[in-house]
C-alpha positions as CSV (number, residue, x, y, z in Angstrom):
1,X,-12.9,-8.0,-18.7
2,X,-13.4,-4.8,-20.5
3,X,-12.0,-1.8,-19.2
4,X,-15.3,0.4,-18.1
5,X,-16.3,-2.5,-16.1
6,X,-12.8,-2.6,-15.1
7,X,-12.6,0.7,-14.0
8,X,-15.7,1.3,-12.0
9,X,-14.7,-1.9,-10.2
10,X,-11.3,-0.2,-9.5
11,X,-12.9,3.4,-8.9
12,X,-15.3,1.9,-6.0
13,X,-12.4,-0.2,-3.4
14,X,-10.0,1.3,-0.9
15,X,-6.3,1.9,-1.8
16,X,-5.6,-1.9,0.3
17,X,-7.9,-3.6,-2.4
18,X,-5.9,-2.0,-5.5
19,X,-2.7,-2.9,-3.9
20,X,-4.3,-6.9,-3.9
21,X,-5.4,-6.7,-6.7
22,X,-1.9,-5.6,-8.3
23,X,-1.0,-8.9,-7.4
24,X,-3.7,-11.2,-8.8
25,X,-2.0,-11.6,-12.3
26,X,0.2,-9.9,-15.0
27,X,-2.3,-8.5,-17.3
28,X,-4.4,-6.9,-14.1
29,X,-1.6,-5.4,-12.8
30,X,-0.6,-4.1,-16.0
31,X,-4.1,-3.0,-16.4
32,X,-4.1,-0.9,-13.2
33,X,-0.4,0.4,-14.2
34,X,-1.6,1.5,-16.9
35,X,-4.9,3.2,-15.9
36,X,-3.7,4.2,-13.0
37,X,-7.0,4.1,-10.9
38,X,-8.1,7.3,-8.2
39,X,-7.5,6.4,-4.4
40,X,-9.7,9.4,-3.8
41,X,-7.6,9.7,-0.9
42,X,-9.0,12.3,1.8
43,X,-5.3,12.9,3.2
44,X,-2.0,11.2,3.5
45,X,0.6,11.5,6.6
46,X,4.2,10.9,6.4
47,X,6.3,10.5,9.4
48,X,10.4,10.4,9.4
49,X,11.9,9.5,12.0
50,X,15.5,8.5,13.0
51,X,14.8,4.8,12.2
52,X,11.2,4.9,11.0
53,X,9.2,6.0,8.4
54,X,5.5,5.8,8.7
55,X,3.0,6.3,6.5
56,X,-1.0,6.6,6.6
57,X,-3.5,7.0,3.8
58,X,-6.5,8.3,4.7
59,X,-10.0,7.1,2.3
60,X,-13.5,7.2,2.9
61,X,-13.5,3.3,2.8
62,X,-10.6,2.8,5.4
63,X,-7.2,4.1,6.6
64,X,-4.0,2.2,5.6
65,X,-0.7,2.8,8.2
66,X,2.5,1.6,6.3
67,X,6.0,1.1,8.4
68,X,9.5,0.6,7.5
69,X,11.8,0.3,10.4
70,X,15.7,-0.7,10.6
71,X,16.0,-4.4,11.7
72,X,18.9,-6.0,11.8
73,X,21.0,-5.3,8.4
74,X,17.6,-4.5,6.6
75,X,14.3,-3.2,7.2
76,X,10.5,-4.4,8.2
77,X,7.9,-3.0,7.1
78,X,4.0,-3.2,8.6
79,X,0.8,-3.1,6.9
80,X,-2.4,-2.5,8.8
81,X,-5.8,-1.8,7.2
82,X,-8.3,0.4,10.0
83,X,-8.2,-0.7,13.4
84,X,-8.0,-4.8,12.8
85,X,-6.0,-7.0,14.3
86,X,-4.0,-8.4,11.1
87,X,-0.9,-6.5,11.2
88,X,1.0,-7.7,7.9
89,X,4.9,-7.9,8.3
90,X,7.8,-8.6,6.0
91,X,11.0,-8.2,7.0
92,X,13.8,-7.5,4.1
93,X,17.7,-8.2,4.9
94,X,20.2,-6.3,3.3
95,X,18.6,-3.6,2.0
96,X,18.4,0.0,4.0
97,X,15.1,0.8,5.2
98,X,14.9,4.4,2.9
99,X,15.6,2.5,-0.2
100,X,13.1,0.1,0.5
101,X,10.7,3.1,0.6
């Protein structure tokens, strides 16, 4: 696809959509890598805490909270998009939760 279509695609969805979308394939994610697309973020809050580090993004199209918590010998971290009920969760082992962030 060319890359003004491209971008106004990019330009017009919410930062969780971009983040999807880096996954799709190679050449998109190199695309947005490269192009580095606006979040046109309104704010962004990050917490530390003592074994926590959260994270929300703030856009006109939806807030993003991000998570990464000790567990065990690694870390989890938590996804959720606005209010909904689909909390996404990954939990990575042997790896300390600050350099996973």
């Amino acid at each position: 696809m060319p890359d003004v279509p491209m971008n106004l695609i990019l330009g017009n969805v919410g930062p969780s959509a971009i983040f999807s979308l880096r996954k799709v394939c190679r050449s998109l994610r190199d695309f947005i890598d490269e192009t580095i697309p606006e979040l046109h973020l309104n704010a962004i809050n990050i917490f530390l805490g003592n074994k926590k580090i959260t994270i929300h993004l703030f856009h006109h199209l939806e807030t993003l909270h991000i998570s990464y918590m000790i567990q065990g010998n690694g870390y989890k971290t938590s996804v959720l998009v606005g209010n909904r009920d689909n909390r996404k969760e990954k939990l990575i082992e042997n790896v300390h939760y600050m350099e996973g962030f």
